[in-house]
C-alpha positions, 0 to 999 in steps of 0.5 A: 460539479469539480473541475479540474481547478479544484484539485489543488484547493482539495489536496491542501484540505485532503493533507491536513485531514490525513495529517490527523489521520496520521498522527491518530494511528501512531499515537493509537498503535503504540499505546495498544500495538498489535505486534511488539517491535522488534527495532528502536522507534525512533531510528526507524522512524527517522528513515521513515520520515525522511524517504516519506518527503522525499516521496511526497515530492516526487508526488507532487512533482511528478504524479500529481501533474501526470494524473491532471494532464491526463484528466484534462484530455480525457475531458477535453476528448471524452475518452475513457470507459466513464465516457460510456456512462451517465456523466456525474451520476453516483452510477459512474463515480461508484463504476470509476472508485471500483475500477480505481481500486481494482487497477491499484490491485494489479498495479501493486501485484506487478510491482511483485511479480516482475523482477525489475519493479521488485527491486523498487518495491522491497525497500518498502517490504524490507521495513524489519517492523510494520507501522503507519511510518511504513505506509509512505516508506518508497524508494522514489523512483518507484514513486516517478515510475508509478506515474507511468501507471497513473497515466494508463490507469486514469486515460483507460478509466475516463477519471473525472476530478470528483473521482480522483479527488475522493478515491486518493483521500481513501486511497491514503488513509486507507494506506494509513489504517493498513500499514498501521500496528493497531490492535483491533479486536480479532471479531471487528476486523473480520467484520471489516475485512469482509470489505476492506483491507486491515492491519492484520490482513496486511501484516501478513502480506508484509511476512518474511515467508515468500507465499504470504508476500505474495498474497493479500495484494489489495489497497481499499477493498479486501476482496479483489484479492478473494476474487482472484484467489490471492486471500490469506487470513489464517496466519497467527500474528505473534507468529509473523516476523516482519520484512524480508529475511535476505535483508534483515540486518540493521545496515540495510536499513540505513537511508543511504543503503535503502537509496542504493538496494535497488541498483545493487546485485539482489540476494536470495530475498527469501534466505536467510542463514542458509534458512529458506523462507518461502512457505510457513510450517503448517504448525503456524497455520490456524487450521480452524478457520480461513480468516483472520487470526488472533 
């Protein structure tokens, strides 16, 4: 059994391990990319990095200690829905990752449906290119909000520290794998994305058009978003332009700018050159099949 003690034994080896993680995929996308970049690595990079520590702090500072206090008094009290269930069992941790990760989905889909929480959010969609950097690309006070979240999340559920443990490994490498510009072959990854989220599958959730945005909203598992008719397979990749149109130029994605986009008055996200980006030609649609597309 792990206590609640071990947490932060397992976050040094859970670090370690998603650090190679990491490294694999960037080093595996760009020797074989499924999309060409259309900005300079390495100056996307730079900002990348840096908003990526700020975020790991603003974790560990703030996410972390909320989700511990509330797994303790959960413990302490027997709240939460797991309380209902065997203690322990592989019954109750499968039960506790599923509704994790369903939480996470809706957690994801209000940080695009509510105006407030967007603004946050689309400095991690205004990325102009989309790589394994981008999975930790976050404005910070989305991060220290998002404990508020946690803190629901976990008191509702009844999360033990096996179950955190394990679902927040996945949960980042999962991140990772998504985000990352990987080239697999188009049948693996629909053989894949039968369960689980995929580059091409996100790729298109990171698209300039506003309906593609707002579809494919998963984090572990690809089909919440089947179940809740949010699934979009069947764009062409080379087809897809990355981030959002309203703020495409490089100035905005200075680390300075990204900092204050948030706080400054919003553009039409979904314009650009008097252009309006809110659904794709049907010309770009492969009408053959509904998966994913080469």
């Amino acid at each position: 059994m792990i206590s609640l003690s071990d947490i932060p034994k397992f976050q040094l080896f859970s670090a370690l391990s998603l650090a190679i993680i990491y490294v694999f995929l960037l080093l595996i996308e760009y020797k074989n990319p499924l999309r060409k970049p259309v900005r300079r690595l390495m100056n996307r990079w730079i900002i990348n990095f840096t908003l990526s520590i700020m975020v790991y702090f603003t974790a560990k500072t703030v996410v972390v200690p909320v989700a511990q206090f509330t797994i303790n008094f959960n413990q302490l009290h027997g709240y939460g829905l797991l309380s209902l269930l065997p203690a322990h069992s592989l019954f109750q941790w499968l039960v506790g990752f599923m509704l994790m990760d369903l939480t996470f989905y809706y957690w994801h889909r209000l940080n695009h449906e509510i105006p407030l929480l967007w603004r946050f959010h689309n400095v991690h969609h205004a990325d102009p290119d989309l790589d394994v950097t981008t999975s930790m690309r976050f404005h910070v006070i989305e991060i220290a909000y998002s404990s508020v979240f946690r803190l629901i999340q976990i008191a509702i559920i009844g999360i033990d520290p096996l179950i955190f443990i394990t679902y927040e490994f996945i949960f980042q490498a999962s991140t990772y794998f998504q985000h990352s510009n990987t080239h697999l072959s188009l049948k693996l990854e629909r053989i894949l994305n039968k369960i689980i989220v995929t580059p091409r599958m996100h790729g298109i959730h990171h698209s300039s058009y506003m309906d593609e945005t707002n579809r494919n909203y998963g984090v572990v598992f690809s089909f919440w978003d089947k179940i809740h008719n949010t699934l979009k397979g069947n764009v062409y990749q080379n087809s897809i332009t990355i981030g959002v149109p309203a703020y495409l130029n490089p100035s905005d994605n200075t680390l300075v700018n990204l900092l204050l986009m948030p706080f400054r008055p919003q553009r039409s996200y979904w314009q650009f050159k008097n252009q309006s980006f809110l659904s794709r030609p049907s010309d770009q649609l492969d009408k053959t099949s509904e998966e994913l597309s080469e």
